[in-house]
Structure formats: structure tokens, C-alpha cells
C-alpha positions in Angstrom: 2.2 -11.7 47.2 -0.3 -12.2 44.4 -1.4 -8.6 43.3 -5.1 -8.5 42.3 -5.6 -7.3 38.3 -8.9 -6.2 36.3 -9.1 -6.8 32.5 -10.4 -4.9 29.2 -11.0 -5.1 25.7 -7.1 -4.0 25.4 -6.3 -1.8 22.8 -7.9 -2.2 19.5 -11.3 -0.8 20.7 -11.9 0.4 17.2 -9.9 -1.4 14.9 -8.0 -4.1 14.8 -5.5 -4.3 11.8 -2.6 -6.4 10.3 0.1 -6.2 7.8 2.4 -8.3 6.0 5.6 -6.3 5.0 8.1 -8.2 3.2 11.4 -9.4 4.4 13.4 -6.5 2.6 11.2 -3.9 2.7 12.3 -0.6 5.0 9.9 2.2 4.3 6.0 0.8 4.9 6.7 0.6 9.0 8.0 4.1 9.3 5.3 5.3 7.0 2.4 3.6 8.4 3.4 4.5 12.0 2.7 8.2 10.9 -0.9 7.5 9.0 -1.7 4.9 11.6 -1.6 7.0 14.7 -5.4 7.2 16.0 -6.9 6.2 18.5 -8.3 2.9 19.2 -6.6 1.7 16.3 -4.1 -1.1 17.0 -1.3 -1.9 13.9 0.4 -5.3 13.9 3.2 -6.4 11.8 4.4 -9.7 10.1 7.3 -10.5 7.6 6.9 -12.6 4.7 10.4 -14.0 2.6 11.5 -12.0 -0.6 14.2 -11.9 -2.7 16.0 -8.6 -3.3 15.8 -9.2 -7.0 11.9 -8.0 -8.3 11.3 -10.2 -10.9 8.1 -11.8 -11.9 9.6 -15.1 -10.8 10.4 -14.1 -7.0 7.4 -12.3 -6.9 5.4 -15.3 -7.7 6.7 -17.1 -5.1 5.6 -15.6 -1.9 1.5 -16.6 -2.7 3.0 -20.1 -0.9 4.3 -17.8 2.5 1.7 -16.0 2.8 -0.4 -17.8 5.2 2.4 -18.8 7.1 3.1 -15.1 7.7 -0.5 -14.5 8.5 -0.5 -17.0 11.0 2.4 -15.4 13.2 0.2 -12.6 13.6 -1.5 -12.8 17.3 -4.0 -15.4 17.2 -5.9 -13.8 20.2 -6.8 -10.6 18.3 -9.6 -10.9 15.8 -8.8 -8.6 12.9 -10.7 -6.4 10.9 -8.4 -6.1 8.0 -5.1 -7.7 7.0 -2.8 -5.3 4.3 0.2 -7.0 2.1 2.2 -5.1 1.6 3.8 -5.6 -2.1 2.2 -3.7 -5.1 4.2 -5.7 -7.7 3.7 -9.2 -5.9 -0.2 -8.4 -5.6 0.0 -7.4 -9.4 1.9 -10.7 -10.7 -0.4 -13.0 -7.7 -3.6 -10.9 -8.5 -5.8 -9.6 -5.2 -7.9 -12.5 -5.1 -5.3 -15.1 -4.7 -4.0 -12.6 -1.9 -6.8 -12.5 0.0 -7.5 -15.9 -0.4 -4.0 -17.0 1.0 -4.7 -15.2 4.0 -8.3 -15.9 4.9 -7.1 -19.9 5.4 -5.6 -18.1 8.1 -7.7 -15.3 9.4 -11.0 -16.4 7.3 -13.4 -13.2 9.1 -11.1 -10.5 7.9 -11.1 -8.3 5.0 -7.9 -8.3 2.8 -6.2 -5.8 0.6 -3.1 -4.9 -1.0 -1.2 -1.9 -2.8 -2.8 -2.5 -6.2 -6.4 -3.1 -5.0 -5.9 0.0 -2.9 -4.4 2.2 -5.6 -7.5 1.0 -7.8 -9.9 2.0 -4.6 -7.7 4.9 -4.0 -8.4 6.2 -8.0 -12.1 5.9 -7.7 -12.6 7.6 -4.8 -10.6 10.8 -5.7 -12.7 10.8 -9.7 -9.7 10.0 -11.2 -9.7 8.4 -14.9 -6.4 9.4 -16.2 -3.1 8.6 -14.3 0.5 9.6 -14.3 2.4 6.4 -13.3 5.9 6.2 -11.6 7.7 3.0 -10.6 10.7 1.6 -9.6 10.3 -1.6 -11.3 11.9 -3.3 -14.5 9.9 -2.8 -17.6 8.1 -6.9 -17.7 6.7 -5.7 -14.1 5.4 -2.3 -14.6 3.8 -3.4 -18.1 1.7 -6.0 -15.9 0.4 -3.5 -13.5 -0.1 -0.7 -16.1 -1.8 -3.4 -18.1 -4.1 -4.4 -14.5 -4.7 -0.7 -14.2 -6.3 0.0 -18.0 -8.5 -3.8 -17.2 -10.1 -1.5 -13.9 -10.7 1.4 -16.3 -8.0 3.9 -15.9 -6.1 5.5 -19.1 -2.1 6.1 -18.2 -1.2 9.3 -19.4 2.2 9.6 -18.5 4.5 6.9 -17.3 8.2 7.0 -15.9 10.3 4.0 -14.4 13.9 3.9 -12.1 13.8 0.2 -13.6 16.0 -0.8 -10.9 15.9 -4.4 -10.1 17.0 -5.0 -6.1 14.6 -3.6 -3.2 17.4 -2.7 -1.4 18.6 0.1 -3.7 14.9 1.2 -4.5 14.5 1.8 -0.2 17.6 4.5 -0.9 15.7 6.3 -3.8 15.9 9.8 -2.5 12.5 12.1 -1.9 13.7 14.3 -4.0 14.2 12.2 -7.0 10.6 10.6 -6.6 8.8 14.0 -6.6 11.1 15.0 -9.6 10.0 12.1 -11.0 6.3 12.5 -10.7 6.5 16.0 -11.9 8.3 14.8 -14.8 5.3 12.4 -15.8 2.4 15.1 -15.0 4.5 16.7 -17.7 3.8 14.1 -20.4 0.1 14.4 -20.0 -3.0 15.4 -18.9 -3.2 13.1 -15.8 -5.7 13.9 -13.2 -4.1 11.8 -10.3 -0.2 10.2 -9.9 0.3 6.8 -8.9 3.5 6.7 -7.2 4.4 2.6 -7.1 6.0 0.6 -4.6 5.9 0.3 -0.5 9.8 0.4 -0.6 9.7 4.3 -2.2 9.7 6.7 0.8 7.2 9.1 -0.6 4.6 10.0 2.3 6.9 13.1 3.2 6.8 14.4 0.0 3.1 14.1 -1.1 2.3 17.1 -0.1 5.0 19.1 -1.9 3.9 17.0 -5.1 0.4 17.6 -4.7 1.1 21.3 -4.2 3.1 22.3 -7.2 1.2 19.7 -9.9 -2.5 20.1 -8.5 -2.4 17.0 -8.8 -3.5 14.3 -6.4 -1.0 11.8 -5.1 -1.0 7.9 -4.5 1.2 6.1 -3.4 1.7 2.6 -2.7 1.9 2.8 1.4 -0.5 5.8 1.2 -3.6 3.8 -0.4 -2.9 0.7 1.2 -3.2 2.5 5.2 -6.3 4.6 3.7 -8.2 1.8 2.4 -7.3 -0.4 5.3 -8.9 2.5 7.7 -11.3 3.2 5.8 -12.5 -0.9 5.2 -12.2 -0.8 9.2 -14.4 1.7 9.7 -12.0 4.6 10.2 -12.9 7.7 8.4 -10.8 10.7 9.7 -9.7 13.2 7.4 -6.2 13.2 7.5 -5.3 16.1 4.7 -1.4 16.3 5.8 -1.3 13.0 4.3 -2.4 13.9 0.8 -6.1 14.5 -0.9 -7.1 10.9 -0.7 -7.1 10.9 3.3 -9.9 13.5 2.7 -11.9 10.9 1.1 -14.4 8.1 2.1 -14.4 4.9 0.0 -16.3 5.3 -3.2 -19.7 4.0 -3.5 
């Protein structure tokens, strides 16, 4: 028997988004699926190749996979906004390129990435001085400190695990990271904390951070989920996820 069926816009009604999460990465999926959770909005996932090591060099490389990761997203959706997910590969590729690689693929969507979200994420809270923490050896955090000063942002304090393979920086503990933010709020006066990397697990602890420093957090997976919503279209305040999901994009 041939059952009879009806058809709608599926799910998505409100925004349709993407992301591109590299190969060793183990913290932006659990993370997102938290700040992602509204409804109408539809999330979907591709993997791009990395290394373990982060090094300018294996960074580099992935600007050639990228469209070939885009392009295993599902071609029947037409997407709002693509994320990738890699602060230190957007940093060492540049957000241009980024976007670029993907709109061969998906040429009507809007692209972003850690670093242009973190820069996005900086303007909208007011911020002009930051405290910065990263995991990443000190040639890679020098090229995004040095990308953050070129948007207009002073660093005021500065910190670094300098710890070379992705898989050790996904077992960083939560309590370590927000040590090690309050540590850098300590070095100066900072009026926001850039917490680097989508490997870090740091949503659960943006609020405790935010609380004891009166400082606002950003993290890596933080920004990039804001500024994707927000680029779609999605402007819910969503406070339990730090200051800057009480924030529209700046003007």
C-alpha cells in the first residue's frame, strides 16, 4: 500500500545554518547544541582535515579543504550562514579567504569565523581593551594578538597554555581556563576577556567568570554561535550564555 504524504518547508523555517568543525576538534558540537537550541533554527555539521599539531604550517593548509567540506553539507538546504570553526586557522588564512573558500560552494550565504566573530563580539559589548587567553604556541597567538590591535583593540593582559596538539587542549579543565582568565584580568585594566580557541570547553564556565571579574566573556564557540544567529536574523537574548547573548550586532 502506498500511504499518501503532505510536505513543508521542513525545519529551518527561520534559519538555516552550517558549520565546519575540524577533524579533531571535540568541544564546538556539545557547545553549540546548548546556544543553538531555538526554534526554527536548524544547525548542520561538516568536518574539515587537521593535524593535531597547531602550527602555522597545518593551519595553512586547510584554506585548500575547505570547499570540499562545505560541499558535504546538504545541498538541498539553502543556508543563511556558514561558521568555521578554527580561531587560529581563520587568523593565519585571514576571514576573507575563508569566506571566499566557501562561497565557491554556497556562494548566497554569509560566512564567519572565530576571529571575525570575536572582533564583532568586541564591538558590540564597547569593549576597547582585552584580556586575552589561548592555548596556542607563542608564533600563533602573536598573529592573532597582532590581527586584534589592526581592528582596534589594545591587549591588556595576555596568558597562554602554549600547548601544541588539539587533543590535549580539548582536556584543558574548566577550572584551569577560568583561573586563567582571572589571572589576565589581573594584569590589567581589560574591559572584556577573549577566551581563544573552539577546542577550550569554556561555555559552562562564562558565567562564573563573568561574575567574579565584572568582566564580559568571549569565547571562541561563544562569538562564533552569537554572530552566526545574529547574521541570520536571530536576536534572542540569551544571558545564561554570557553578556554578549544580550547584545544585537553593532551598528
Amino acid at each position: 500500500m502506498k500511504l499518501p504524504y503532505d510536505t513543508d518547508a521542513g525545519i529551518g523555517t527561520r534559519a538555516t545554518l552550517g558549520v565546519i568543525v575540524l577533524e579533531t576538534d571535540e568541544t564546538l558540537e556539545p557547545e553549540f547544541s546548548r546556544m543553538m537550541a531555538r526554534e526554527g533554527v536548524a544547525l548542520y555539521h561538516s568536518r574539515i582535515p587537521m593535524a593535531p599539531e597547531i602550527r602555522p604550517e597545518t593551519l595553512a593548509r586547510m584554506l585548500a579543504d575547505l570547499p570540499a567540506s562545505a560541499r558535504l553539507l546538504p545541498s538541498s538546504r539553502d543556508f543563511d550562514v556558514i561558521g568555521y570553526g578554527c580561531t587560529s586557522a581563520s587568523t593565519v588564512i585571514g576571514s576573507a579567504q575563508v569566506a571566499e573558500a566557501v562561497q565557491t560552494v554556497l556562494p548566497k550565504a554569509r560566512v564567519t569565523d572565530p576571529l571575525a566573530a570575536i572582533i564583532a563580539a568586541g564591538r558590540a559589548l564597547g569593549a576597547s581593551r582585552l584580556g586575552f587567553v589561548t592555548p596556542y604556541l607563542p608564533e600563533v597567538s602573536a598573529q592573532m594578538r597582532s590581527n586584534l590591535e589592526d581592528a582596534g583593540f589594545a591587549i591588556a593582559g595576555f596568558g597562554s597554555f602554549e600547548e601544541v596538539d588539539d587533543r590535549v587542549v580539548a582536556r584543558i579543565t574548566e577550572a584551569a581556563i577560568s583561573d586563567a582568565a582571572k589571572q589576565v584580568v589581573k594584569e590589567g585594566d581589560c574591559d572584556a576577556i577573549v577566551i581563544s580557541c573552539t577546542n577550550l570547553r569554556c561555555l559552562r564556565v562564562i558565567p562564573e567568570i563573568e561574575a567574579q571579574t565584572a568582566v564580559p566573556v568571549v569565547s571562541s564557540n561563544q562569538a562564533l554561535a552569537w554572530h552566526m544567529l545574529r547574521l541570520a536574523g536571530v536576536t534572542e537574548r540569551q544571558p545564561q550564555f554570557g553578556r554578549l547573548f544580550t547584545r544585537g550586532l553593532a551598528p
